[in-house]
C-alpha positions in Angstrom: -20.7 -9.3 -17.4 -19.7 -12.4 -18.5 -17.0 -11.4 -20.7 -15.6 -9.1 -17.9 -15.6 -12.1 -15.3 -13.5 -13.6 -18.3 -11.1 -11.3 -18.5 -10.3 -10.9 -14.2 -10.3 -14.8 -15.1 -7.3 -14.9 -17.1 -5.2 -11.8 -15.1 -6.0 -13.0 -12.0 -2.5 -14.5 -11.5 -0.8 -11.1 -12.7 -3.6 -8.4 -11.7 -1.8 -7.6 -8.5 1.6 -6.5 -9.9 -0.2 -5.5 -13.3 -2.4 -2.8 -11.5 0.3 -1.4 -9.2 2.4 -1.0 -12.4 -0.3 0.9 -14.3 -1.7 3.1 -11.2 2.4 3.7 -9.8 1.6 1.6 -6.5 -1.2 4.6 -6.1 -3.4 2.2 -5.7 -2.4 0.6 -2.4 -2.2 3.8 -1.0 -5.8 4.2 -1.7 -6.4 0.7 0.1 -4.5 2.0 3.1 -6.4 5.4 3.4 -9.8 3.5 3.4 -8.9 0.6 5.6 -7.1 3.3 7.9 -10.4 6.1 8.0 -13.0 3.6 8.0 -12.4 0.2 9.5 -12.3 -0.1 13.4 -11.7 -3.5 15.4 -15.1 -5.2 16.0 -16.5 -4.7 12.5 -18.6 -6.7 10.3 -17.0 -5.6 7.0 -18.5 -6.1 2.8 -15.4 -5.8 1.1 -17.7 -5.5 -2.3 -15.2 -6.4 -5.5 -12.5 -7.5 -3.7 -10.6 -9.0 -6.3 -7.3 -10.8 -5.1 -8.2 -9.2 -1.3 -5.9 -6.2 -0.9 -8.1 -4.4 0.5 -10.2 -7.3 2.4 -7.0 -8.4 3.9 -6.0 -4.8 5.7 -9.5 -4.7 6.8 -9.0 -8.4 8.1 -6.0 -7.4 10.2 -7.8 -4.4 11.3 -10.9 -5.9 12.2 -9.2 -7.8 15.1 -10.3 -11.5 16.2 -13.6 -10.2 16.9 -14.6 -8.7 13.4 -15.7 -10.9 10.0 -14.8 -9.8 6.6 -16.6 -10.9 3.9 -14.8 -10.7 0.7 -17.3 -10.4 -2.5 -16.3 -10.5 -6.3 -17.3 -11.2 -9.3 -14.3 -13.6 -10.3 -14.3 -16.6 -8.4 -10.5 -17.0 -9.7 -9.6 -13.8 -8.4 -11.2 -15.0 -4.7 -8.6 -18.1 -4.9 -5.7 -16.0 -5.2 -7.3 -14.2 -2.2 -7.4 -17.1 -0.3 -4.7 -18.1 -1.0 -2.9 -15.0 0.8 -5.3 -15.4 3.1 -3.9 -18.5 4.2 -0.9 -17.1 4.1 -1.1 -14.4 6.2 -2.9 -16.4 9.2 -6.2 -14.5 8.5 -8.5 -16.8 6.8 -10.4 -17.6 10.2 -11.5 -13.8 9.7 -12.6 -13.8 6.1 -15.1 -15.7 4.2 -15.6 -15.4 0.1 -18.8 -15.0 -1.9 -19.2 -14.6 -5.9 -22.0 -12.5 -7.6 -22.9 -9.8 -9.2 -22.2 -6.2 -6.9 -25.2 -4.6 -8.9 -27.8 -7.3 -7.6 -25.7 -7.8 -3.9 -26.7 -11.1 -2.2 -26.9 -9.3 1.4 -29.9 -7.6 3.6 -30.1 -4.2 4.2 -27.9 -3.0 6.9 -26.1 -6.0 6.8 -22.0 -4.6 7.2 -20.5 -1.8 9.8 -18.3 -0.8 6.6 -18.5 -1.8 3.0 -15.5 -1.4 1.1 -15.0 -0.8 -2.6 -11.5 -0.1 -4.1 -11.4 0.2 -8.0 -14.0 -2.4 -8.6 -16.8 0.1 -9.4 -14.9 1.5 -12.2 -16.1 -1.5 -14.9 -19.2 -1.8 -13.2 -21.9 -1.9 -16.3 -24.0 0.2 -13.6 -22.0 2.0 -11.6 -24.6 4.2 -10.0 -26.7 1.3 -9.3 -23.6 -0.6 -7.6 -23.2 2.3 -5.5 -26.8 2.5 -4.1 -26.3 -1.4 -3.5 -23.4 -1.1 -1.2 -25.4 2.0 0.5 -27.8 -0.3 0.8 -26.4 -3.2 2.9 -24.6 -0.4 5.6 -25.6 -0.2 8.4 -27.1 3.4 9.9 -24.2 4.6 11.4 -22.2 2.7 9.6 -19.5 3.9 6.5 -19.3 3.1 3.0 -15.6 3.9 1.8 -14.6 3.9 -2.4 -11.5 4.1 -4.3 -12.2 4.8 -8.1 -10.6 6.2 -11.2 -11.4 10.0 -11.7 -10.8 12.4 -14.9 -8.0 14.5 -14.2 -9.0 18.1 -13.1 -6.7 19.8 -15.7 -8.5 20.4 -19.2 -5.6 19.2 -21.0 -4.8 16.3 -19.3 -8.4 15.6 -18.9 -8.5 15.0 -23.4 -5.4 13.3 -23.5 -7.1 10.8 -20.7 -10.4 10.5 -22.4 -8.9 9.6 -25.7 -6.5 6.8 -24.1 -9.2 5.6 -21.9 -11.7 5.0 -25.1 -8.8 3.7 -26.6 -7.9 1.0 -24.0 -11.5 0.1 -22.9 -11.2 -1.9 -26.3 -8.4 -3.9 -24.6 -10.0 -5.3 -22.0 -6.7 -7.2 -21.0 -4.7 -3.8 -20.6 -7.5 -1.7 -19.2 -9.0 -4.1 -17.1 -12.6 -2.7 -18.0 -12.2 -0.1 -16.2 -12.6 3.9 -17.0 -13.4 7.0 -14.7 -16.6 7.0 -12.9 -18.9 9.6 -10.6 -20.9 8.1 -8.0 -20.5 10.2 -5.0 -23.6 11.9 -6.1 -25.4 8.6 -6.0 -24.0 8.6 -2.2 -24.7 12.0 -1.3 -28.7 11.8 -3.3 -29.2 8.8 -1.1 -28.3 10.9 2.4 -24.7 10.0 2.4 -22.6 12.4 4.5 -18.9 12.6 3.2 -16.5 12.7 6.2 -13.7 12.1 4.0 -11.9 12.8 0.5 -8.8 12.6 -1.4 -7.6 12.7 -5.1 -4.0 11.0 -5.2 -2.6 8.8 -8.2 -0.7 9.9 -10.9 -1.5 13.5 -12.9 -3.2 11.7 -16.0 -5.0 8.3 -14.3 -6.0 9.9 -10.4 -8.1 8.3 -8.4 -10.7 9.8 -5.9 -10.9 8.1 -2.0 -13.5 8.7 -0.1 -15.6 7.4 2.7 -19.4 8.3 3.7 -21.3 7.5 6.7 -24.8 6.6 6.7 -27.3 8.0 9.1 -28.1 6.4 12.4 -31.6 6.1 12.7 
């Protein structure tokens, strides 16, 4: 953990232009379709890995003045860049910032009307475990929404992937820690109900969007 909290460290002035290169801009299109399905004005929202606040910050303008988004990383670098665009935008009286560790969340159960994770469960050493913690701090009723890197349906594409990916995981500057993960089981075994899904991305990196809600009562 701590070497990957070194690495977001050192990128954290480039990641936002270094990841839209890698992912083809894919990857604000994933933040859009999440902020758009799940987010509604009022909302207390967990944006869980934030990162440099993409994602926080649609939520943010989303949420209205009467919503809170709280953005939570790892990287307390990558949470001054988001405050700093924060600031810029006019939104920081929405938004607060917390550090820690999104496998051990700091939060009460129930705690957030939506948690949001976009791409940061993807070098999670625990992914499952991540997953079940930001199930844990919804609400009932509430929605958990994720953006992560898949394996490419077709079999070919799928080797040429895997053999890049365990390539690249080596270069933690380039790959960003990240690789493909499966949690929407982890969702689904813990009574998740998915409302919503989407593959989009490029043929050889895709990423899966999703949102589930949690049961009321």
């Amino acid at each position: 953990m701590d070497e990957l909290k070194a690495v977001y460290g050192r990128l954290a002035g480039r990641y936002d232009h270094q990841h839209a290169l890698i992912t083809a801009r894919s990857d604000q299109r994933g933040r859009e379709l999440l902020v758009e399905r799940a987010v509604r004005e009022g909302d207390r929202v967990l944006d869980c890995g934030s990162g440099t606040g993409s994602t926080g910050l649609l939520a943010a303008q989303r949420v209205g003045a009467t919503g809170e988004v709280v953005m939570f990383d790892l990287s307390g670098d990558m949470l001054a860049v988001a405050r700093e665009k924060a600031v810029r935008e006019g939104l920081e009286e929405r938004v607060t910032f917390r550090t820690g560790d999104m496998v051990h969340l700091p939060f009460a159960d129930g705690e957030f009307d939506v948690v949001l994770s976009t791409y940061s469960l993807c070098p999670v050493y625990d992914p499952r475990r991540g997953a079940l913690e930001l199930y844990r701090v919804t609400k009932p009723g509430g929605r958990v929404a994720v953006a992560h890197s898949a394996e490419p349906e077709n079999g070919i594409l799928r080797w040429v992937a895997d053999r890049i990916e365990g390539l690249a995981w080596h270069l933690r500057w380039l790959s960003m820690g990240c690789r493909s993960v499966d949690v929407l089981p982890a969702f689904e075994g813990a009574g998740g109900r998915l409302v919503f899904s989407k593959r989009i991305g490029v043929p050889l990196w895709p990423f899966l969007v999703f949102v589930v809600e949690k049961p009321a009562g």
